[in-house]
C-alpha positions in Angstrom: 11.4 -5.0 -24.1 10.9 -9.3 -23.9 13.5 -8.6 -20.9 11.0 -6.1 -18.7 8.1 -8.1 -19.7 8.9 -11.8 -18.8 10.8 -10.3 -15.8 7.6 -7.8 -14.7 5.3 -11.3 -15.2 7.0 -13.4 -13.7 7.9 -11.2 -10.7 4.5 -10.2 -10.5 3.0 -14.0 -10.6 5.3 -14.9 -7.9 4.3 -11.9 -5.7 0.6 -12.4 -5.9 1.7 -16.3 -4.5 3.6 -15.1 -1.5 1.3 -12.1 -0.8 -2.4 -13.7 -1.2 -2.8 -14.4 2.2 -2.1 -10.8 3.5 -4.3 -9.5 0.8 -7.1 -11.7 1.8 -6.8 -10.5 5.2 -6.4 -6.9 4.0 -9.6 -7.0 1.5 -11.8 -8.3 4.4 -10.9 -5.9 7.0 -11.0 -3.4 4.5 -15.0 -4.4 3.6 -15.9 -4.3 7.2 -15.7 -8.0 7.6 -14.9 -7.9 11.5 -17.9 -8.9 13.3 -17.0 -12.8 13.9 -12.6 -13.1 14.0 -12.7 -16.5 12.6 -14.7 -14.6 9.0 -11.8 -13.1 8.1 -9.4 -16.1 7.4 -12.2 -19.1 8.6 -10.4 -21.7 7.0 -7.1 -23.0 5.6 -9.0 -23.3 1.9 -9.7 -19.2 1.9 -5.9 -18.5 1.9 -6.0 -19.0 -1.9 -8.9 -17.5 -2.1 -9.1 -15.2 -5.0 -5.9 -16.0 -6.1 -6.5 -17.1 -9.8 -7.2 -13.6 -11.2 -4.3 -11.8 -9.7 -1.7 -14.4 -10.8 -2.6 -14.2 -14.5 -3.7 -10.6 -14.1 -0.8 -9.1 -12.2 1.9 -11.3 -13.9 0.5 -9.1 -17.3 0.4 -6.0 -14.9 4.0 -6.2 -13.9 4.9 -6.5 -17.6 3.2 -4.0 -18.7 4.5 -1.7 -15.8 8.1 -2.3 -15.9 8.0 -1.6 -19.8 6.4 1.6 -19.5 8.1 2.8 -17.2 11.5 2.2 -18.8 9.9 4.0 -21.8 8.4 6.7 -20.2 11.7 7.5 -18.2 13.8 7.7 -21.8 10.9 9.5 -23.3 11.2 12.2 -20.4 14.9 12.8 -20.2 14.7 12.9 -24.0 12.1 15.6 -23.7 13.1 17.4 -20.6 16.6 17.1 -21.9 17.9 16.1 -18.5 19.7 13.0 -16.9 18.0 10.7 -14.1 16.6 12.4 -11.9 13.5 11.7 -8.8 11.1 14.0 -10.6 11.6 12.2 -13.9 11.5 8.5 -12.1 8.1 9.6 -10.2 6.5 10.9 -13.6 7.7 7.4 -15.4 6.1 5.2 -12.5 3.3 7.7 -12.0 2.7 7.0 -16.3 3.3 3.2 -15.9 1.0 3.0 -12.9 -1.6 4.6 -15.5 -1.2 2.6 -18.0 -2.1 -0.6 -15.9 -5.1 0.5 -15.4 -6.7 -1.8 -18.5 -5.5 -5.0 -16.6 -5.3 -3.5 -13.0 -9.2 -2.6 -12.3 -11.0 -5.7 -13.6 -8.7 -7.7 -12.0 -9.0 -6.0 -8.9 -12.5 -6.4 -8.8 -12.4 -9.4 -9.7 -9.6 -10.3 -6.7 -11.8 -8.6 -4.4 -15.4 -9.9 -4.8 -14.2 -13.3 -4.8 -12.2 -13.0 -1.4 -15.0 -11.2 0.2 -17.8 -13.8 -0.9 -19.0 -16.3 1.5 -19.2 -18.9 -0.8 -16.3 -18.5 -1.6 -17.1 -18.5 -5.4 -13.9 -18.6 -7.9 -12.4 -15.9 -9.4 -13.9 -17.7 -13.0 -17.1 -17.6 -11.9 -17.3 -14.1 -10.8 -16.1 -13.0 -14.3 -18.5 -15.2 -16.0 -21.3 -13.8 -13.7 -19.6 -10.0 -14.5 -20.0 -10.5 -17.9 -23.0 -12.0 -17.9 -24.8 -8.9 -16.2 -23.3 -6.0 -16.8 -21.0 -6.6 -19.9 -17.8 -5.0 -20.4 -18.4 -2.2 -18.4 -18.7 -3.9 -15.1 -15.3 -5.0 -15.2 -14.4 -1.4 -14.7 -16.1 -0.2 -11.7 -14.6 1.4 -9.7 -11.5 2.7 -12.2 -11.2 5.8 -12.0 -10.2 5.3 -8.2 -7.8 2.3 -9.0 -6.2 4.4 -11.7 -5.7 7.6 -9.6 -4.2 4.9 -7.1 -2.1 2.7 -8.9 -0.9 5.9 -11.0 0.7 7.9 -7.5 1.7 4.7 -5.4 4.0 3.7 -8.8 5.1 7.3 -8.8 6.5 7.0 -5.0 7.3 3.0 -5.7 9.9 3.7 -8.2 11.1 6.9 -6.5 11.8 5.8 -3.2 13.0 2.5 -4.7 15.7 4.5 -6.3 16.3 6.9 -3.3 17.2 4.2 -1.0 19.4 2.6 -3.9 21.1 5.9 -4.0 21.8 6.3 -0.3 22.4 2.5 0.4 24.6 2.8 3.7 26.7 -0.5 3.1 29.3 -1.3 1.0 31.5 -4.2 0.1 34.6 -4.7 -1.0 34.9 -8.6 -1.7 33.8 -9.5 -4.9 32.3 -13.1 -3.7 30.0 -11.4 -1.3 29.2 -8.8 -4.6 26.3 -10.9 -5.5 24.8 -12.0 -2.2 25.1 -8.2 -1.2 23.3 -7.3 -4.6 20.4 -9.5 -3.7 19.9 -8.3 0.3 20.3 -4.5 -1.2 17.4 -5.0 -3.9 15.3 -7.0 -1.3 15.6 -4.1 0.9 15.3 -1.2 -1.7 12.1 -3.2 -2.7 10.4 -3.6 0.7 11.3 0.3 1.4 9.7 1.2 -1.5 6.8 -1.0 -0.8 6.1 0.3 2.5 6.3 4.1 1.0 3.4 3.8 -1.7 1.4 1.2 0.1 1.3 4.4 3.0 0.8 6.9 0.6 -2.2 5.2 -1.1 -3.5 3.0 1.2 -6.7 5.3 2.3 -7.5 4.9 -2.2 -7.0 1.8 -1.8 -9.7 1.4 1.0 -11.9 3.3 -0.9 -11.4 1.4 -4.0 -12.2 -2.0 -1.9 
């Protein structure tokens, strides 16, 4: 369990710190925030912008993903009485999706009201300011959408991650190129499966932003 959670954290941390920019970019568009080019990315400083919540929140999503996936996925086999299979890999990210949802939505909102805010406010300050009005329950607005969305994009994440594992064209024979091949074939399994829930969820996702 310590394996999938410092390994979900830390791969989810570092994600957020490549990905920001995009995000930003996304968020705005996504909130209508097209009338003047330059508003969506104005200035070098925005590119960060939001960028505190997600790398403390996702780093604890990730974690919490990857280990209930892996248990959800023995749990399902043990109970369906069946080996590996698509359907029991969608369920298991479909459940782990689901049960991000306590760190996923207030971090989202979060995320998303401090890249869309002109002044460009922190991701602290929004929270304080969350709190401060509308107590615990405002950190959740919005999560029923953000659950339905993180549940079925982890669902077709780990599926298609595994498909394209399964029917990875190349092979190698050479055992020092083993590891470098290892590497490219995950990277490439990854973005697959990337690309397949992002387009499968991406119309929540607007509606969630």
């Amino acid at each position: 369990m310590s394996t999938d959670f410092w390994a979900g954290y830390f791969s989810g941390s570092v994600g957020i710190l490549v990905g920001n920019p995009w995000d930003l970019a996304k968020v705005r568009l996504q909130a209508g925030m097209t009338a003047a080019g330059s508003s969506i990315l104005p200035t070098t400083a925005v590119w960060t912008a939001g960028a505190a919540a997600p790398v403390l929140g996702y780093g604890a999503l990730n974690a919490l993903l990857f280990v209930s996936y892996n248990r959800s996925e023995c749990a399902l086999q043990r109970a369906l009485l069946t080996q590996k299979s698509l359907v029991t890999t969608w369920l298991a990210g479909a459940a782990g999706g689901l049960a991000t949802w306590v760190v996923s939505a207030p971090t989202e909102l979060i995320k998303c009201r401090a890249q869309v805010s002109m002044c460009q406010y922190s991701s602290w300050r929004i929270m304080r300011g969350v709190w401060q009005t509308q107590g615990l329950r405002g950190f959740y607005v919005g999560g029923l959408i953000t659950a339905v969305r993180d549940s079925v994009g982890y669902g077709f994440y780990f599926s298609s991650y595994e498909l394209a594992h399964k029917y990875w064209p190349f092979r190698t024979q050479r055992e020092d190129h083993a590891a470098r091949h290892d590497v490219f074939k995950v990277l490439l399994c990854g973005g697959f499966a990337g690309v397949v829930s992002w387009a499968t969820v991406f119309p929540l996702d607007t509606i969630k932003t």
